[in-house]
N, C-alpha and C positions, 0 to 999 in steps of 0.2 A: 837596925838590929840585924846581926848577921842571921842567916836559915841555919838551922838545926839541920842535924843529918836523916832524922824522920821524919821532917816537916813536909808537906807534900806541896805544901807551896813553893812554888819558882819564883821568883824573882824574874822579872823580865823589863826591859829593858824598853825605852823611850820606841817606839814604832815596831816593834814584835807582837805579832799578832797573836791572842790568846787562844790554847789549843783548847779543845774540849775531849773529857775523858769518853769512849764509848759507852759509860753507865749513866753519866751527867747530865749532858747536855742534847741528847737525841731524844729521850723516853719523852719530854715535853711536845718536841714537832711531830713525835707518832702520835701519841694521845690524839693530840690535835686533827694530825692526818685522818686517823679512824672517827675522830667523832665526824670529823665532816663527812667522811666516805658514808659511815652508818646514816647519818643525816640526809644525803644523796639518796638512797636508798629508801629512804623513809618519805620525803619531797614524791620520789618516780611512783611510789606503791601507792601513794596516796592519790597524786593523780591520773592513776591507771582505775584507782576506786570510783576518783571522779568521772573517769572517762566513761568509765562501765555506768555511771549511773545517768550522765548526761545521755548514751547511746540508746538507753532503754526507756529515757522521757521523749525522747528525740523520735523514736520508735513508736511511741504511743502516739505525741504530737502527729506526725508523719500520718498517722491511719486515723484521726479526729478529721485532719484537716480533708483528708482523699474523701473519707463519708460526707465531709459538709458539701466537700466541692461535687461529687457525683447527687447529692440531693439538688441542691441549686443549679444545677448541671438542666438535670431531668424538668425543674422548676421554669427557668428560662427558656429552655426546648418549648414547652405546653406555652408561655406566655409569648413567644413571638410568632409561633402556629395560629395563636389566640389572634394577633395584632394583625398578622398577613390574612386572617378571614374576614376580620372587621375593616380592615381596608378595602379586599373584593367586594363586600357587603354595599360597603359606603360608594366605591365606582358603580355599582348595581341602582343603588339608587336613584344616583345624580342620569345617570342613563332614562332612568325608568319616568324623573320627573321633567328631562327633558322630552321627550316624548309627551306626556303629558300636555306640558303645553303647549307642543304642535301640533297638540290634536285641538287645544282648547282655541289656538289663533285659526286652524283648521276651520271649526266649527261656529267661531266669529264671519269667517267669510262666507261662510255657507245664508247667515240672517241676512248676508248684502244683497238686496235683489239685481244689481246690476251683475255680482257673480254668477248670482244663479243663469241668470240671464244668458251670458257669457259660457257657461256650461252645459246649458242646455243646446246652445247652437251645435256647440261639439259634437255633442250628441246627437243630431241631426233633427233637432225641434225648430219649428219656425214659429214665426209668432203668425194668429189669425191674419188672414187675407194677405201673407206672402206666398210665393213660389215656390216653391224648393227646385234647384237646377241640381242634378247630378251628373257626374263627368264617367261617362264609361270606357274600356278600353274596345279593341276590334269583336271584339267575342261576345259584350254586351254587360260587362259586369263588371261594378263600379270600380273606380280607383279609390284607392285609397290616398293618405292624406300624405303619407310619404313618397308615393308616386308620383303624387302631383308635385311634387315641389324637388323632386329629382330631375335637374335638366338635364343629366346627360342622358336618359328615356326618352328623350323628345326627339321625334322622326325628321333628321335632316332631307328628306326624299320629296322635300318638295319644289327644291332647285336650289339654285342662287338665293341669296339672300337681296334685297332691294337696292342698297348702295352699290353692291356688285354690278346691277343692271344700268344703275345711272352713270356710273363710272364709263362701260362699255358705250353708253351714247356720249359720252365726251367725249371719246378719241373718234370715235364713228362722225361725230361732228363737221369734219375738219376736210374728212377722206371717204365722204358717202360711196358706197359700195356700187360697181356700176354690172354687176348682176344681182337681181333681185329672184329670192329664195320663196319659192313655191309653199304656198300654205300649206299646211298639214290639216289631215280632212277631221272634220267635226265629228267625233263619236261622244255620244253621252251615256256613263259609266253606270250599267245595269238596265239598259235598254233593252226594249227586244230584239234591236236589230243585231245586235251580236252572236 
């Protein structure tokens, strides 16, 4: 059917692309545009609502948890104060019962009469019908038990030592000396004659 001269329809033709009027075919993809934009807008508000409301549980959370942790804080502080005293305590002990029983093996050897025995020499007891010898120094008054047994105290002043002398008669041996050496005169040490 041929178009009228009013008709507002076109006729178009095999691969002619359909135009759209500006009253037509836009007011549908605005619509659209806006509901989504107002949509947009309503999504962000909402969770900015959220946001605001999570920040202010987050915020409460945040100061529950900081109270529990400074209670438990203080709670732990007191309980390992508690633990490092009952530890000193318990070294205390074990100290105090070790002792103990070195008093108690102590006082076992004290019922040994051959200890006592043995202690009492120490102490400078004899038994009936011994001697007792005491060692005195030049001045008259005794030595003691560390002096005695200190040899480098002990007075080399009294010559030669023995081997030293048998030594000197073995090479003397050999090549007897053919002048003979004048005695040295007899004095006895604290004489009158002096």
């Amino acid at each position: 059917m041929p178009a009228a001269p009013g008709d507002r329809r076109t006729s178009r033709g095999p691969g002619q692309p359909r135009r759209s009027s500006p009253g037509s075919g836009g007011r549908p993809q605005r619509k659209r545009a806006e509901r989504d934009r107002v949509a947009t807008v309503a999504r962000v508000r909402a969770e900015e609502r959220r946001r605001s409301r999570l920040t202010g549980r987050a915020a409460i959370l945040v100061l529950v948890l900081a109270v529990l942790a400074v209670s438990y804080a203080s709670s732990l502080r007191a309980y390992l104060e508690q633990r490092n005293q009952i530890e000193a305590l318990e070294e205390q002990i074990a100290e105090r019962e070790a002792s103990i029983s070195d008093l108690e093996r102590e006082k076992d050897r004290w019922e040994d009469p051959a200890f006592v025995m043995q202690e009492a020499r120490k102490r400078g007891y004899v038994m009936p019908g011994e001697t007792p010898y005491v060692v005195v120094d030049a001045n008259g008054d005794p030595l003691t038990e560390s002096e005695l047994d200190d040899r480098s105290a002990a007075d080399d002043a009294e010559g030669p030592a023995w081997y030293d002398g048998v030594w000197s008669s073995v090479k003397v041996a050999g090549h007897p000396p053919t002048k003979i050496q004048p005695q040295p005169p007899k004095r006895i040490v604290g004489s009158e004659d002096e």
